[in-house]
C-alpha positions as CSV (number, residue, x, y, z in Angstrom):
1,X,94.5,12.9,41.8
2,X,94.2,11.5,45.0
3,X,96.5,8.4,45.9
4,X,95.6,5.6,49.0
5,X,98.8,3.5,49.2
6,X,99.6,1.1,52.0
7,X,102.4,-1.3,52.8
8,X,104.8,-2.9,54.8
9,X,108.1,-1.9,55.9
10,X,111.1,-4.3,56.2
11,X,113.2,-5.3,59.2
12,X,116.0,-2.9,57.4
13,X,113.5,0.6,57.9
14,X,111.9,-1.1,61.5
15,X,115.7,-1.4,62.7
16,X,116.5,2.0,61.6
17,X,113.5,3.4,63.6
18,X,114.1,1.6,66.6
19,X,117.5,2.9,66.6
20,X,116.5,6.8,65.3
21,X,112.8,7.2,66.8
22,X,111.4,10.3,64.2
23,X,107.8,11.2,62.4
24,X,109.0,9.9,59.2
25,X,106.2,12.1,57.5
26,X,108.1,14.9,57.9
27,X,111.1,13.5,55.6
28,X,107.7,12.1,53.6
29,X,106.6,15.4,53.0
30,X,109.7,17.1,51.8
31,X,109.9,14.5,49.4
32,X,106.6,14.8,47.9
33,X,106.3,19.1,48.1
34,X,110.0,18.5,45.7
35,X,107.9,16.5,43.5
36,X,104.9,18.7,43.5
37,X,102.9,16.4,45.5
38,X,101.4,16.9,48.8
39,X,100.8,14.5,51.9
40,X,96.8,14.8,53.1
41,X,97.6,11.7,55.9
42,X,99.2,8.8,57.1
43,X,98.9,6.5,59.2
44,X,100.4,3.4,61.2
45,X,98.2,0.4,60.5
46,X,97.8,-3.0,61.8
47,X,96.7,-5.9,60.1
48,X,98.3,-6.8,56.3
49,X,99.9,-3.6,56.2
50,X,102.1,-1.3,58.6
51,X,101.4,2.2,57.1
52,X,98.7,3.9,54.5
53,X,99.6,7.4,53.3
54,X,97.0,9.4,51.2
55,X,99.2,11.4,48.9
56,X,97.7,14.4,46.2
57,X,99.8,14.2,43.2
58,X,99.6,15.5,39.5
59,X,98.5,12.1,37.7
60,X,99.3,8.7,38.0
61,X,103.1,9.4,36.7
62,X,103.8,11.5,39.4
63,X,103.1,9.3,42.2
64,X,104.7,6.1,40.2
65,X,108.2,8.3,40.0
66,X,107.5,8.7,43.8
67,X,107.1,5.0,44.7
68,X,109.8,3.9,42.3
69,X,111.8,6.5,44.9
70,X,111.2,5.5,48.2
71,X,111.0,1.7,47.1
72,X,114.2,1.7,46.0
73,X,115.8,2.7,49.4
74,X,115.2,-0.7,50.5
75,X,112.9,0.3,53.2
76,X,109.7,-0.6,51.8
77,X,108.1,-4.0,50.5
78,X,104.3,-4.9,49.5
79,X,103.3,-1.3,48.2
80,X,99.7,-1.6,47.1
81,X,98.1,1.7,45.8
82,X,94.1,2.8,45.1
83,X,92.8,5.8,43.4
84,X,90.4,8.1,45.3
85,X,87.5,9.9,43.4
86,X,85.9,12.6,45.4
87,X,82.2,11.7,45.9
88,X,81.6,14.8,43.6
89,X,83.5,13.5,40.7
90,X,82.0,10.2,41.5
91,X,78.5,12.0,40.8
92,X,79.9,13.3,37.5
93,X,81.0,9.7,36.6
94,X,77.2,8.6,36.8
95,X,75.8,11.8,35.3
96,X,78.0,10.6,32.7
97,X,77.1,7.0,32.4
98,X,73.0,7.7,32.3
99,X,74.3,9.4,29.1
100,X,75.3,6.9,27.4
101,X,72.6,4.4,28.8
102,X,71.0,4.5,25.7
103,X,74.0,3.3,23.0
104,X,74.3,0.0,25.1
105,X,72.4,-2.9,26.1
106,X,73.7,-6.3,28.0
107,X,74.6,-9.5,26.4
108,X,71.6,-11.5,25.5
109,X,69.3,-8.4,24.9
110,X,68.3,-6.2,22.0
């Protein structure tokens, strides 16, 4: 499954990168290739959010155990997290649906 989380980090993890300038995505990385996951990108963002990462990992589970993680440090705050479908899956999804077009109808009709 494909994961699209951003947020924000706090003045605790901004202080520390001021003081120790590094690609964080390396340390990232480790992290997720220990929990059988794997980094696709990441990003700086401005706006609501200060980064987005878009993270591969086994199911939902996987990725939760990773969050729990590197939220606990203290070094992140306003995690908010969307699953990606591939346009192809997507496709199946709607292949699927006109299946069972048939064994429902919409309030109000027979």
């Amino acid at each position: 499954m494909i994961f699209i989380t951003q947020g924000r980090y706090t003045e605790h993890a901004l202080e520390g990168m001021l003081a120790k300038p590094e690609d964080r995505t390396v340390a990232f990385s480790q992290l997720l290739s220990a929990a059988g996951a794997r980094l696709i990108d990441a990003y700086w963002t401005m706006g609501e959010s200060d980064f987005l990462v878009i993270v591969e990992a086994e199911n939902e589970h996987e990725w939760m155990k990773i969050l729990a993680l590197t939220a606990s440090t203290g070094g992140l705050r306003d995690l908010k997290t969307m699953v990606a479908v591939t346009t192809a899956d997507g496709e199946k999804a709607f292949e699927g649906a006109r299946a069972l077009k048939a064994s429902f109808h919409p309030a109000g009709e027979d």
